[in-house]
MOPAC internal coordinates of N, CA, C and O (Angstrom, degrees):
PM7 1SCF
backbone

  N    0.0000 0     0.00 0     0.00 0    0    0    0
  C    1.4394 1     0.00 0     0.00 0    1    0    0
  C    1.5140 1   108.89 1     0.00 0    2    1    0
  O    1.2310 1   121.24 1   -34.61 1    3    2    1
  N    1.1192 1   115.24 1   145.39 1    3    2    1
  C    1.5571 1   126.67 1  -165.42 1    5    3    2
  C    1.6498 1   100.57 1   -94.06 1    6    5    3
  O    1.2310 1   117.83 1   -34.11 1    7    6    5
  N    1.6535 1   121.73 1   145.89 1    7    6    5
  C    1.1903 1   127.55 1  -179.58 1    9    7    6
  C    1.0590 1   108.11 1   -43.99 1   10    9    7
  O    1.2310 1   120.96 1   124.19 1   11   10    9
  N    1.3118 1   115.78 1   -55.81 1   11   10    9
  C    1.2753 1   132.29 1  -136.06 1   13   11   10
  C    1.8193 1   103.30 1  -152.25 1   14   13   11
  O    1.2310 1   116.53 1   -17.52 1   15   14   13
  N    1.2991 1   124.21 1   162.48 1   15   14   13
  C    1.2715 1   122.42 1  -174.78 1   17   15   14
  C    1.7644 1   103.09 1   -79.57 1   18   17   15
  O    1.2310 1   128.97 1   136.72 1   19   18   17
  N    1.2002 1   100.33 1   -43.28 1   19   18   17
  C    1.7740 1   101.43 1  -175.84 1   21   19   18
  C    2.0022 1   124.49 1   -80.45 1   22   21   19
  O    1.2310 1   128.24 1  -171.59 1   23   22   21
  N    1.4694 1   101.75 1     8.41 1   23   22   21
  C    1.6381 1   121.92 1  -158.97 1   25   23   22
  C    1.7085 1    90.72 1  -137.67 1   26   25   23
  O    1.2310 1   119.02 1   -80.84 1   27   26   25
  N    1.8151 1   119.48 1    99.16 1   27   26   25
  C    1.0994 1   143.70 1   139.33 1   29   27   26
  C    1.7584 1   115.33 1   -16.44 1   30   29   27
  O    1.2310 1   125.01 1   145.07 1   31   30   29
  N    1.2918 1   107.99 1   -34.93 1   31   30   29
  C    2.1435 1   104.28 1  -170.24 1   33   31   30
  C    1.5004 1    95.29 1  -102.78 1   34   33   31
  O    1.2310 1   133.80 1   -22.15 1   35   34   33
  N    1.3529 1    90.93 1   157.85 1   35   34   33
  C    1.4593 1   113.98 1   174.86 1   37   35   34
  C    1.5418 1   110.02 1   -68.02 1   38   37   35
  O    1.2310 1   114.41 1    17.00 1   39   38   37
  N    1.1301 1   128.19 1  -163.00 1   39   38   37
  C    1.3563 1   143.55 1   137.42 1   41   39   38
  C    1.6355 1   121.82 1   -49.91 1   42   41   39
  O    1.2310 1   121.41 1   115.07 1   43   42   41
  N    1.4495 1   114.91 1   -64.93 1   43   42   41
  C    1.4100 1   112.25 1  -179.02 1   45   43   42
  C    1.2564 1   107.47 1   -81.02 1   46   45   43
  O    1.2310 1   116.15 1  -162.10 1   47   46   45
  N    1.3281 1   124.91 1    17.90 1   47   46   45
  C    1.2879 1   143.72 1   157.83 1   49   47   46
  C    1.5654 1   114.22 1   -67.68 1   50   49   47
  O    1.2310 1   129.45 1    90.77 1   51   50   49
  N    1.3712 1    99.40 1   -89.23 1   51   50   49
  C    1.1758 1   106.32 1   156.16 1   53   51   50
  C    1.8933 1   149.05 1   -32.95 1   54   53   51
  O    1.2310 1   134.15 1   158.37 1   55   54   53
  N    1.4400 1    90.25 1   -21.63 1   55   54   53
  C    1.3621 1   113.51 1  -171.53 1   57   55   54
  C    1.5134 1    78.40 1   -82.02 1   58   57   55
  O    1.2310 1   116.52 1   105.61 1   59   58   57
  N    1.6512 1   124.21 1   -74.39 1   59   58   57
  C    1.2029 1   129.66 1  -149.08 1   61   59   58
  C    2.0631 1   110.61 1   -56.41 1   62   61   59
  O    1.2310 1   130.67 1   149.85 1   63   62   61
  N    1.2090 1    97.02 1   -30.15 1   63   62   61
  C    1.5306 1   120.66 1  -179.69 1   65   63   62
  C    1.7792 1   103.31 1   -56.55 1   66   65   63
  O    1.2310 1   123.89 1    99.26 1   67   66   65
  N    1.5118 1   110.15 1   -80.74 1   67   66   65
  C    1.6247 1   102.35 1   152.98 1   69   67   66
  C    0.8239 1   142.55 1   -32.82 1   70   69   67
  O    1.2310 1   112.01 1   142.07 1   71   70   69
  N    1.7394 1   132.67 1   -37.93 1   71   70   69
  C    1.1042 1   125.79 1  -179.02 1   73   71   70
  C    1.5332 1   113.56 1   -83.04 1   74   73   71
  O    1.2310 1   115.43 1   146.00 1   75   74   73
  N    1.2285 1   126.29 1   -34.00 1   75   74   73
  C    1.2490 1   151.25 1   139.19 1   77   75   74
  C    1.5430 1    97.13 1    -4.47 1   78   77   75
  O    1.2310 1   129.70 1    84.18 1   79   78   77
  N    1.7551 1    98.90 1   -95.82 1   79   78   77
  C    1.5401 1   111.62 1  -167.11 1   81   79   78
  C    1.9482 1   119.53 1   -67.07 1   82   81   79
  O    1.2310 1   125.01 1  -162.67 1   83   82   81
  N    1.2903 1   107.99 1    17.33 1   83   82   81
  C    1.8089 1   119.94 1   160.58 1   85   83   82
  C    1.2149 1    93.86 1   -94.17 1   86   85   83
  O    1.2310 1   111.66 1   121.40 1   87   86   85
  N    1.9847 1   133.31 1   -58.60 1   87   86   85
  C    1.1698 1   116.87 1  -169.56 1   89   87   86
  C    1.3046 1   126.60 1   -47.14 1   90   89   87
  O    1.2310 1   122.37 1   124.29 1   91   90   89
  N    1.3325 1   113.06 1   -55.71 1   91   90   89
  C    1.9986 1   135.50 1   146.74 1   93   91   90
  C    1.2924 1    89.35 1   -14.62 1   94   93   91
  O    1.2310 1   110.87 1    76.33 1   95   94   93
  N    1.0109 1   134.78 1  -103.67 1   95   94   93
  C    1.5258 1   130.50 1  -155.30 1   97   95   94
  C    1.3444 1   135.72 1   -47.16 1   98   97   95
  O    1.2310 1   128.78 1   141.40 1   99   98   97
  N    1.7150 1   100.69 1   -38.60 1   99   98   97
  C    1.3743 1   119.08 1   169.89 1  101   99   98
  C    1.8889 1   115.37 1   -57.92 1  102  101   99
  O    1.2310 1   136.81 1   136.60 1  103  102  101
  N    1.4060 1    85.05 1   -43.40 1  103  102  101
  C    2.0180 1   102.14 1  -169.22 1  105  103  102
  C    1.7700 1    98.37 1   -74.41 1  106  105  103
  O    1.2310 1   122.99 1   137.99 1  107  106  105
  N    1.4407 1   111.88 1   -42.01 1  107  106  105
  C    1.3553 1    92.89 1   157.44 1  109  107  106
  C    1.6987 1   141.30 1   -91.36 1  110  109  107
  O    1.2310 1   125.21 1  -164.65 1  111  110  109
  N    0.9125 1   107.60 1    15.35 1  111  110  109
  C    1.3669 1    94.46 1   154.43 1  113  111  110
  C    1.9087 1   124.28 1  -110.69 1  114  113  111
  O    1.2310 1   138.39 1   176.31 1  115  114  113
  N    1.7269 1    81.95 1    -3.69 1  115  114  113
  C    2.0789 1    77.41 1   149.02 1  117  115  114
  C    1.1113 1   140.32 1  -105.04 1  118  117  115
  O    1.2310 1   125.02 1  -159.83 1  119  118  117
  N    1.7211 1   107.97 1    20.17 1  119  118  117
  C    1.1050 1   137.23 1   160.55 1  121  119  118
  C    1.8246 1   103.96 1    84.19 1  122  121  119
  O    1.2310 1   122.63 1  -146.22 1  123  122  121
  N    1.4222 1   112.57 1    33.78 1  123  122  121
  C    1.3792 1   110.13 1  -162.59 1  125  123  122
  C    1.4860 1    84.75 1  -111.16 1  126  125  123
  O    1.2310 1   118.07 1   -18.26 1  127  126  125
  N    1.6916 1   121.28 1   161.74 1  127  126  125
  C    1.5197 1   137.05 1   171.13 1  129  127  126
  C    1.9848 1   117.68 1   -58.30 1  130  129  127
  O    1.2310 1   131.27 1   -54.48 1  131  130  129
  N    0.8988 1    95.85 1   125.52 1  131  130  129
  C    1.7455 1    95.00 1   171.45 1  133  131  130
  C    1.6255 1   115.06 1  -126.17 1  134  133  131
  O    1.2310 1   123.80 1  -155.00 1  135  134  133
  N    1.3731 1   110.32 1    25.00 1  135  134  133
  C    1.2757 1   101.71 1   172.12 1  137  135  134
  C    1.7687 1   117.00 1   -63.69 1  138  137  135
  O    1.2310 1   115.28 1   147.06 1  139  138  137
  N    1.3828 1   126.55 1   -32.94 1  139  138  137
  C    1.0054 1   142.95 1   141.61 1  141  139  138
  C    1.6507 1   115.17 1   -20.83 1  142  141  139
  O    1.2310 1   115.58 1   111.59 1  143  142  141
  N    0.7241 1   126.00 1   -68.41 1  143  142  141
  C    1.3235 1   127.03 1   168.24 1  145  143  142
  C    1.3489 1   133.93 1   -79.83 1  146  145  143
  O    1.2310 1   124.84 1   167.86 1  147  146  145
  N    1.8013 1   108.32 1   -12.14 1  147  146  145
  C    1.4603 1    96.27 1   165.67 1  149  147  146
  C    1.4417 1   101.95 1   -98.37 1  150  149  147
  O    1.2310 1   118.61 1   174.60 1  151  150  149
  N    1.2384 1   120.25 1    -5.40 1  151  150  149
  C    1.8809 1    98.07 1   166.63 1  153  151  150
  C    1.2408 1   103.74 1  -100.31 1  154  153  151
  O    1.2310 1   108.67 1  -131.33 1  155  154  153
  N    1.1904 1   138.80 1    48.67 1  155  154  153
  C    1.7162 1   136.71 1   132.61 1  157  155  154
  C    1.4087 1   110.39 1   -88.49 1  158  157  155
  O    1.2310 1   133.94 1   158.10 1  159  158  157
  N    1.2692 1    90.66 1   -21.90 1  159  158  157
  C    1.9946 1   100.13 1  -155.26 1  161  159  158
  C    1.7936 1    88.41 1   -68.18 1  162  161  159
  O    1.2310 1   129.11 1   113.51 1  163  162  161
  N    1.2687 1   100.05 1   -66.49 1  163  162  161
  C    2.0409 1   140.89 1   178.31 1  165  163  162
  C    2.1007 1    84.39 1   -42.95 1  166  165  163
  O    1.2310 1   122.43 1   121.50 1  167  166  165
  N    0.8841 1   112.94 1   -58.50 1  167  166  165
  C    1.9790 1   104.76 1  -163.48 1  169  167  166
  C    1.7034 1    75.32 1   -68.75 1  170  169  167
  O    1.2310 1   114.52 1   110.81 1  171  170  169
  N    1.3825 1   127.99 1   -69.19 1  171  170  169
  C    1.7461 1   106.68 1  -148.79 1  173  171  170
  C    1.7527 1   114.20 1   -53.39 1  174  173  171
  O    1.2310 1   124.60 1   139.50 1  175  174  173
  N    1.4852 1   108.78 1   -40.50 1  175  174  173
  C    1.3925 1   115.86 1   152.51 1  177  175  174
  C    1.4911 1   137.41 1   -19.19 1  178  177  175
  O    1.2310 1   131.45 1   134.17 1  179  178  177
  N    1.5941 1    95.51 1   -45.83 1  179  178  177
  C    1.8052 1    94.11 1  -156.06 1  181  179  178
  C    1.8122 1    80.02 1  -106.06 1  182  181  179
  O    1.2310 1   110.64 1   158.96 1  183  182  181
  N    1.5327 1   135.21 1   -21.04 1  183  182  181
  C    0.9191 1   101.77 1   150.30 1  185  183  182
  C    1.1880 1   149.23 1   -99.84 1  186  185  183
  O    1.2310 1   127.61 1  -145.18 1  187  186  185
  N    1.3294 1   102.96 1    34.82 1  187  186  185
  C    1.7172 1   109.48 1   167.71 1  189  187  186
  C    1.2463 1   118.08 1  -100.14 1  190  189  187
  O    1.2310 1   123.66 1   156.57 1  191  190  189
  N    1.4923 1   110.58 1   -23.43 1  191  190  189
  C    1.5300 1   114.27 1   164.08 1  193  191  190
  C    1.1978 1   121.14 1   -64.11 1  194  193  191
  O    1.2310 1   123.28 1   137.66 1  195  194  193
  N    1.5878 1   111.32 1   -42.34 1  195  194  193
  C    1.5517 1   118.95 1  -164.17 1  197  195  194
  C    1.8617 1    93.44 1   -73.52 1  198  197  195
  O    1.2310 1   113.54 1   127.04 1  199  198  197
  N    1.1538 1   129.83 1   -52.96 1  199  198  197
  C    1.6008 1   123.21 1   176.43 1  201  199  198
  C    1.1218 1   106.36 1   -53.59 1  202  201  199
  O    1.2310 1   106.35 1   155.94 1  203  202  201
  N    1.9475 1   142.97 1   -24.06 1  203  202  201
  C    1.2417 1   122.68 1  -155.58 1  205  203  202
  C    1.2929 1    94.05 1  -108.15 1  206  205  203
  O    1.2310 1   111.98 1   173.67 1  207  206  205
  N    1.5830 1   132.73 1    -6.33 1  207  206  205
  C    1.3988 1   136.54 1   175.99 1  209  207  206
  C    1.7322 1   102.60 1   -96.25 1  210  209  207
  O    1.2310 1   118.09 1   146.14 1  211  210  209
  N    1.1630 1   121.24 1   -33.86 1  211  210  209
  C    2.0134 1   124.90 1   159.50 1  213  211  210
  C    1.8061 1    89.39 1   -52.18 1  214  213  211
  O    1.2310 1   111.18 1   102.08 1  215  214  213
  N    1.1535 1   134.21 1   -77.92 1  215  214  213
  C    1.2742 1   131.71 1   174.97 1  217  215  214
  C    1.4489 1   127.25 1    -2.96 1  218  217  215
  O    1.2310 1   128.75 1   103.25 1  219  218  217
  N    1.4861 1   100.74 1   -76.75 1  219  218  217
  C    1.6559 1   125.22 1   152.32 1  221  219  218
  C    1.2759 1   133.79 1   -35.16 1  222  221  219
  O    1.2310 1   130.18 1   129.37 1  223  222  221
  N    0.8314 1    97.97 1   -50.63 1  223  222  221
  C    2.0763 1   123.79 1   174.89 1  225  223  222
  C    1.8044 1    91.48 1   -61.37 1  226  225  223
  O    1.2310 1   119.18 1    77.68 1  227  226  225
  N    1.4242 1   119.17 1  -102.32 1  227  226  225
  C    1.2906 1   115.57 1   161.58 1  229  227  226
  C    1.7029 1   117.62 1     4.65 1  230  229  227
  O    1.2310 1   125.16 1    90.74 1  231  230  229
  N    1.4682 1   107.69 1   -89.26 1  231  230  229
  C    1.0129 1   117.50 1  -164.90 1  233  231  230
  C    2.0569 1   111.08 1   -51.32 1  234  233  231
  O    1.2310 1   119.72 1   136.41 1  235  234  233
  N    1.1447 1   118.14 1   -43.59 1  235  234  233
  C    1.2733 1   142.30 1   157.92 1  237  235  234
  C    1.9124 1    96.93 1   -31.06 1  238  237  235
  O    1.2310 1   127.39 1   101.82 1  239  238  237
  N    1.4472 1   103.38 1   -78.18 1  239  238  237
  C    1.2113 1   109.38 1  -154.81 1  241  239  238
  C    1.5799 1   109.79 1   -59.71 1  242  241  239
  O    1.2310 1   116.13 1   149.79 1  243  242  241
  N    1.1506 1   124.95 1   -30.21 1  243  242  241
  C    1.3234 1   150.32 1   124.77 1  245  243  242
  C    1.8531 1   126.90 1    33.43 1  246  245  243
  O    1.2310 1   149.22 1    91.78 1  247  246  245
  N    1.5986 1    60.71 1   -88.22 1  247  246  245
  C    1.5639 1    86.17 1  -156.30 1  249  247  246
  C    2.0089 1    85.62 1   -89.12 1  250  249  247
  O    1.2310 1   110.28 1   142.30 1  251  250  249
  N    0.8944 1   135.86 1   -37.70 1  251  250  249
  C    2.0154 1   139.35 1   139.57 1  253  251  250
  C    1.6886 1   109.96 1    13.90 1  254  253  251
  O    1.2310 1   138.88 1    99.06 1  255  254  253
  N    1.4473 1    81.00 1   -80.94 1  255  254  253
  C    1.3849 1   104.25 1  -176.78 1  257  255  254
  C    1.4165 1   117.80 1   -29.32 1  258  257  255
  O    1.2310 1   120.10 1   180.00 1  259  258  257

């Protein structure tokens, strides 16, 4: 279930997204790499869009009928 009607991620979506983007911040300011961590951030992303646009599609095809 989506936070919010206009926001594709869940909750533990979101949770994971934040916690994510403190590590990002933390790793850069000790000057250490986070590409690692911004493509977890970027994969949980593209699949919350891609399920909330399957959603759409569905819902679309739907209401067609």
């Amino acid at each position: 279930m989506a936070a919010t009607e206009h926001d594709p991620h869940n909750l533990r979506e979101l949770a994971a997204t934040v916690v994510l983007g403190y590590r990002i911040a933390r790793r850069q300011e000790k000057g250490k790499p986070t590409r690692a961590l911004e493509n977890r951030a970027e994969r949980i992303r593209a699949e919350a869009q891609a399920r909330e646009d399957a959603r759409a599609d569905a819902r679309r095809k739907q209401h067609d009928k």
